[in-house]
VOGU-3710 file (C-alpha; in Angstrom, 3 decimals, decimal comma):
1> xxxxxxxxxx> 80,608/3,126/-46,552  84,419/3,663/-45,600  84,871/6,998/-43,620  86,807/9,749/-44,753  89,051/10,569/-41,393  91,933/12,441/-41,166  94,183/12,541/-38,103  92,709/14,521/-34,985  95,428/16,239/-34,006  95,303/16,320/-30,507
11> xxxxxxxxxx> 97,970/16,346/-27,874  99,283/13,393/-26,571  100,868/11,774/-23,567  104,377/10,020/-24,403  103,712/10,843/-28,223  101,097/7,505/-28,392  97,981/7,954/-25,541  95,221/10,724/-25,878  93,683/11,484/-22,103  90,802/14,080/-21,785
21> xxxxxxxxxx> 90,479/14,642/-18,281  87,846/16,785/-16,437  84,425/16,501/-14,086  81,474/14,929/-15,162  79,559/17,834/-14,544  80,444/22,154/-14,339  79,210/22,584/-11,107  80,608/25,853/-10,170  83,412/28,297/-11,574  85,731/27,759/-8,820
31> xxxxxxxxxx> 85,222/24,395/-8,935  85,997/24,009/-12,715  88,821/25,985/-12,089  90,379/24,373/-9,442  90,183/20,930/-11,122  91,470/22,386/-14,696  94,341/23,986/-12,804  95,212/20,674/-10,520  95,192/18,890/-13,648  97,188/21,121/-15,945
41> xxxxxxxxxx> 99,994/21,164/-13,412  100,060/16,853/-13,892  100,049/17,506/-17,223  96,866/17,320/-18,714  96,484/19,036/-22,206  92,598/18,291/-22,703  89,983/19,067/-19,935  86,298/18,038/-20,277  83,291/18,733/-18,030  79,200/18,614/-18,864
51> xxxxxxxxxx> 78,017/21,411/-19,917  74,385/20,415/-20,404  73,698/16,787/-18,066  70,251/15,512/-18,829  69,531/13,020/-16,029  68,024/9,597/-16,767  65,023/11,083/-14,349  64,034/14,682/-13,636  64,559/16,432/-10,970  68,738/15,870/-10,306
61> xxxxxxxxxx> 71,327/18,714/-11,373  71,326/19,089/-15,232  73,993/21,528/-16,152  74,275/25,169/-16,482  74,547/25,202/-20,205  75,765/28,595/-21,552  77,292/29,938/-18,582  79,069/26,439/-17,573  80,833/27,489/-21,435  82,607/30,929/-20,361
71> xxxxxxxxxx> 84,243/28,970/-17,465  85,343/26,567/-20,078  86,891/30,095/-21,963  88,503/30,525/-18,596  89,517/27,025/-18,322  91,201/27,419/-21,856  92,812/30,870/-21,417  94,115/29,975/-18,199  95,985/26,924/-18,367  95,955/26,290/-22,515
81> xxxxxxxxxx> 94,125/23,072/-21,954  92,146/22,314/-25,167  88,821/22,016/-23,947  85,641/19,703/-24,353  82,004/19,106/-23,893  78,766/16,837/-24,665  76,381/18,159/-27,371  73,162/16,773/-28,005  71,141/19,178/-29,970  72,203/21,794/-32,529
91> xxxxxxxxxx> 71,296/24,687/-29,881  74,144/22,942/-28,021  76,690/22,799/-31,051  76,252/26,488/-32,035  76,677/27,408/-28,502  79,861/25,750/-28,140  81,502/26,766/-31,343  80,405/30,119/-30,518  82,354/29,905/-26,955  85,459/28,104/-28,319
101> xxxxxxxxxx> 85,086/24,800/-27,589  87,644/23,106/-28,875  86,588/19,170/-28,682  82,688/17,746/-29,092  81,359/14,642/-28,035  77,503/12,790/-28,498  76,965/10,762/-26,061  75,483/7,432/-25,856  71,352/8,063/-25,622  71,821/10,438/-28,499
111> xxxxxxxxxx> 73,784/7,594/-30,681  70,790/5,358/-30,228  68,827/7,963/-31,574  69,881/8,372/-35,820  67,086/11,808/-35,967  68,783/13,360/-33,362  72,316/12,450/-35,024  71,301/13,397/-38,263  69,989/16,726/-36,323  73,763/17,198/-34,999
121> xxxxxxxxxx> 75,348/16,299/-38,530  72,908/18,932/-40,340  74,205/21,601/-37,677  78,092/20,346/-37,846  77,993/21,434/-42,226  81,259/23,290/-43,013  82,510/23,202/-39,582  86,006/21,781/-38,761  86,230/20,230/-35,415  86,785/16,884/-33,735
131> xxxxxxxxxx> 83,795/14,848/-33,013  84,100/12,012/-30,704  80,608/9,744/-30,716  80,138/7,364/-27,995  78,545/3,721/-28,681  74,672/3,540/-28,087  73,575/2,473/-24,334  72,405/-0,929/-26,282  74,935/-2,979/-28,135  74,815/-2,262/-31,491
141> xxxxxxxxxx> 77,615/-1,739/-33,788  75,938/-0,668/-36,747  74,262/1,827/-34,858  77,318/2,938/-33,114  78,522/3,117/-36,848  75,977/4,247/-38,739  76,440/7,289/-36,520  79,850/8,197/-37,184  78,565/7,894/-40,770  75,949/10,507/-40,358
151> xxxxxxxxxx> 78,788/12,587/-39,012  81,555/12,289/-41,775  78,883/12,702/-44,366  78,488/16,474/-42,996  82,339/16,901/-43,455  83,523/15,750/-40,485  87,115/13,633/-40,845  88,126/14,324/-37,276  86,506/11,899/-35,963  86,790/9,204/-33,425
161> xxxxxxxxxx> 84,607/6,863/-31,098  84,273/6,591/-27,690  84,193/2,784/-25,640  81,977/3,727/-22,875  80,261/0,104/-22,324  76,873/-1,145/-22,801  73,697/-1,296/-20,563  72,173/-4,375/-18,822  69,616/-5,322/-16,733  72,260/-8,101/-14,692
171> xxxxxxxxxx> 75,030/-5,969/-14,136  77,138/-7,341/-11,255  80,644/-5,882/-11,572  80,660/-2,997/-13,722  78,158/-0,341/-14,080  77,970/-0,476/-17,863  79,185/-3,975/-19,165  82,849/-3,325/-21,072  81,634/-6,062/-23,877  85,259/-5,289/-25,182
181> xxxxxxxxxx> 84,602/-7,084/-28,884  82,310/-4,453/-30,142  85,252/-1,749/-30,033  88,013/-4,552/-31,127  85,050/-5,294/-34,083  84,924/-1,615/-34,498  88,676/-1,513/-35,276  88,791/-4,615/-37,229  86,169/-2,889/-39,119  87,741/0,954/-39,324
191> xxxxxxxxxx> 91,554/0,773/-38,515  92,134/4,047/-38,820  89,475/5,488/-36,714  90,904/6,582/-33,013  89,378/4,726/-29,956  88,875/6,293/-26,230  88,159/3,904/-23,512  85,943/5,637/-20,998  86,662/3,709/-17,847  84,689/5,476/-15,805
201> xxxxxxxxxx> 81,428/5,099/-17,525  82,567/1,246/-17,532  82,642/0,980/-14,405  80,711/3,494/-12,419  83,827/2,528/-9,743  86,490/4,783/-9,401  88,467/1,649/-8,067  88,089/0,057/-11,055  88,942/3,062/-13,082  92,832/1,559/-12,952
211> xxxxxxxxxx> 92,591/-1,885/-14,797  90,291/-0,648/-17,368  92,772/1,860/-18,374  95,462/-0,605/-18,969  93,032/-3,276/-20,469  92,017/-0,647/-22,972  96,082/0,140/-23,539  96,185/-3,416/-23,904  93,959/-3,914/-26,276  95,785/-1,650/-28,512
221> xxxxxxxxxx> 92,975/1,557/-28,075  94,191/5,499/-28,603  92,937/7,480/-25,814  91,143/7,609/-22,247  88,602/10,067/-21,194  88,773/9,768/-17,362  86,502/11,763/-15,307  88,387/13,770/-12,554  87,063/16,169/-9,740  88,786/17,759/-7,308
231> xxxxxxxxxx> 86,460/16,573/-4,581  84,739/13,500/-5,726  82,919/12,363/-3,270  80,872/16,062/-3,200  80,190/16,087/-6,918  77,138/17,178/-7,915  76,811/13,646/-10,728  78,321/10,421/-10,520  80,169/11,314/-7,954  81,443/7,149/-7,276
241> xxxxxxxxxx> 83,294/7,128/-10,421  85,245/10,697/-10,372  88,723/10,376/-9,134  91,007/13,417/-8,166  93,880/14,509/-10,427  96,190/13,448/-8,026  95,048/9,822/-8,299  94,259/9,873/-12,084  97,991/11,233/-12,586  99,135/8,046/-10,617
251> xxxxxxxxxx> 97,027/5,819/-12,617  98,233/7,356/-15,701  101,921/6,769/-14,364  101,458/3,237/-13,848  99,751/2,777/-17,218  101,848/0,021/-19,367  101,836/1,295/-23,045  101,968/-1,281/-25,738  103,782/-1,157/-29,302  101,212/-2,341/-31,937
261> xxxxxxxxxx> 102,634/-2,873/-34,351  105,945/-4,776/-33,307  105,982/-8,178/-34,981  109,498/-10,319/-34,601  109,989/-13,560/-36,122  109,300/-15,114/-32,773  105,230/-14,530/-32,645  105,403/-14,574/-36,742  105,967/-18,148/-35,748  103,299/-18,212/-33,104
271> xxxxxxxxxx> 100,747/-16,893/-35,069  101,364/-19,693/-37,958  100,898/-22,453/-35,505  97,348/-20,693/-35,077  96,539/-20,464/-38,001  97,255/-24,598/-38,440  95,180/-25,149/-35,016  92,063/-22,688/-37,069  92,688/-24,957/-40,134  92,391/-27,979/-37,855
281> xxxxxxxxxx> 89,211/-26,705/-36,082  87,446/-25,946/-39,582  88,062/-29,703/-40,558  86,580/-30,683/-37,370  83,876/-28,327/-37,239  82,830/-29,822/-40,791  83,285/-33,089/-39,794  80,772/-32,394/-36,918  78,356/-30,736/-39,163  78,430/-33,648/-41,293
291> xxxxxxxxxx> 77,738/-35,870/-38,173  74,551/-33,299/-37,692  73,170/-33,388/-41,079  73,111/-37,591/-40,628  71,317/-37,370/-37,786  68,776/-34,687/-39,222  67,841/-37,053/-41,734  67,572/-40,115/-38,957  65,281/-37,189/-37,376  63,276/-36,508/-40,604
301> xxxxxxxxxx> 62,739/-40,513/-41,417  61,717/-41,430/-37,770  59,134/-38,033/-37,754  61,397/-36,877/-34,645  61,841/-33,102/-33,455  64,530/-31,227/-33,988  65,367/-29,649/-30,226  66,107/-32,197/-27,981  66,593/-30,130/-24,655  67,875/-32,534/-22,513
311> xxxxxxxxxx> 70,593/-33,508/-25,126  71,404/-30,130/-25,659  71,968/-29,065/-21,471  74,206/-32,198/-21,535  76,623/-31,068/-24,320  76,645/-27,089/-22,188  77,271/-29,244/-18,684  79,938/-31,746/-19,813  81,919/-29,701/-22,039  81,687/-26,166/-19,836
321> xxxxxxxxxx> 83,230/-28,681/-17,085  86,191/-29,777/-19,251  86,799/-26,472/-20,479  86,789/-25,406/-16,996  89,770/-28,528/-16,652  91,527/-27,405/-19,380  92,129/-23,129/-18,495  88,834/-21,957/-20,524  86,593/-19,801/-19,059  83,074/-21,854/-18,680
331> xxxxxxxxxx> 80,824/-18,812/-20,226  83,146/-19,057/-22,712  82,816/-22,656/-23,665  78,982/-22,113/-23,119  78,900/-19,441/-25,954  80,378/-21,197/-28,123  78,939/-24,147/-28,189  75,687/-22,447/-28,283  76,729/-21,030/-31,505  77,406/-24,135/-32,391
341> xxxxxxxxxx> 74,369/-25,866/-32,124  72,525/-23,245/-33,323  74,371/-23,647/-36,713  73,469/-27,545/-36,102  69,836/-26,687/-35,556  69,805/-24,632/-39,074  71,479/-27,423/-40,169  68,706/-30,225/-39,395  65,648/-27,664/-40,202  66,989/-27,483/-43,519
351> xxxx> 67,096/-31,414/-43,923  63,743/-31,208/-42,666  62,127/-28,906/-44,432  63,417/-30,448/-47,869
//
């Protein structure tokens, strides 16, 4: 299904980057106040904060729902920040239209969930707002956009998605792994659908909160939702990713911002040579293939197994150490020559089997 979308018309930062800046949680009225104000005077057009925090167990701070909302009037009369919040049922979404919110989100356990999307969509009928829908805690992309689906198909065309990484058991560096070609997938898929990188989600660091804004800037994405407290290290949620306005204005002045769509003859030229190296690895890919399919049927006529593991964990060894000599990345080379064989396995079974 191709999404109806129309522009979101939000304010931006040097005509090109969205930022929606704000706490994780509304902890207290001064303190939503004196974080909208320290970031208004950087700047800041859009302030967010949790109005409603569900905790992945019971018992931790969980928002002060409607009266968290007439700070956010405050927040908005005050300072002329648009301002935004998490939604997650339709109690939440008549709540917040009914206090002025001017920006909604769904975050990522509610993605995973298409009732309780659908439940949102049903309550979103006739309204006119932007809706910005995180990816699921798992990685899915058809999830991720079978949700925004759910959401335009209520009549909802400001719409955009929100990179906030993905869950795993083995995380060593970042809090949520960044798994950065689901979003470039999402864009290959929907180019005109706007992209905010949550870096602080991504990396549950606020010292990593820097590079991920430029990588996503890098990567061509339209917009950052940072989250900024004036006292970080006393906030009431996620307090080790939360950065003060003073920092995330620095960040933000350091942040490189990439033209797009720029193309001179120069990497014209560039990009054909890559597309004769692509044509050159198809031919050999084939060729390889063809290699496969021989020695499928050698399989087949000498009643021989398909797998043969220690083969296989000499191909990974050898060639992750020469990709390692020649600038790759080893995982890299793994991957894909797991893919690889796995399309060599298919390959053989089909002999096989016929």
């Amino acid at each position: 299904m191709a999404l109806s979308l129309s522009p979101l018309n939000l304010p931006c930062d040097d005509e090109r980057l969205m930022v929606i800046a704000g706490p994780c949680s509304a902890e207290t009225e001064e303190q939503v106040m004196t974080t909208a104000l320290d970031l208004a005077s950087k700047g800041c057009h859009m302030f967010r904060a949790g109005v409603w925090k569900p905790r992945t167990k019971p018992g931790g701070f969980e928002g002060h729902g409607e009266p968290a909302l007439k700070w956010m009037q405050q927040v908005k009369k005050e300072t002329g920040m648009l301002v935004g919040t998490e939604v997650a049922t339709p109690e939440h979404v008549e709540l917040a239209l009914k206090y002025g919110i001017d920006i909604l989100w769904i975050g990522a356990r509610t993605t995973a969930n298409p009732f309780a999307v659908q439940a949102l969509a049903d309550s979103l009928e006739g309204v006119d707002v932007p809706v910005l829908i995180k990816n699921p805690v798992n990685p899915d992309l058809e999830l991720w956009i079978g949700a925004l689906e759910r959401i335009n198909r209520a009549g909802i065309t400001r719409l955009g998605a929100i990179h906030r990484g993905f869950s795993s058991i083995d995380n060593k560096m970042y809090r949520n792994l960044p798994m950065w070609q689901i979003p470039i997938e999402l864009r290959r898929r929907i180019p005109n659908l706007p992209i905010f990188s949550d870096p602080s989600h991504i990396s549950g660091r606020r010292d990593l909160i820097a590079p991920l804004c430029q990588q996503a800037m890098d990567l061509g994405l339209n917009g950052l939702i940072v989250e900024s407290h004036c006292n970080p290290d006393e906030a009431w949620s996620d307090a080790k990713q939360q950065v003060t306005p003073e920092v995330l204005d620095y960040i933000l002045g350091l942040l490189v911002i990439r033209d797009s769509k720029t193309s001179t003859e120069d990497i014209k030229a560039l990009r054909k040579q890559i597309d004769e190296i692509d044509n050159e690895l198809m031919e050999m890919l084939s060729k390889r293939m063809r290699v496969c399919r021989e020695i499928g049927q050698y399989k087949k006529d000498h009643n021989m197994t398909v797998l043969q593991t220690s083969r296989y964990n000499e191909i990974l060894e050898k060639r992750g150490a020469q990709g390692v000599l020649c600038g790759m990345d080893a995982q890299f080379v793994k991957t894909v020559y797991e893919a690889i064989h796995e399309e060599s396995v298919r390959q053989q079974i089909e002999i096989i089997k016929n």
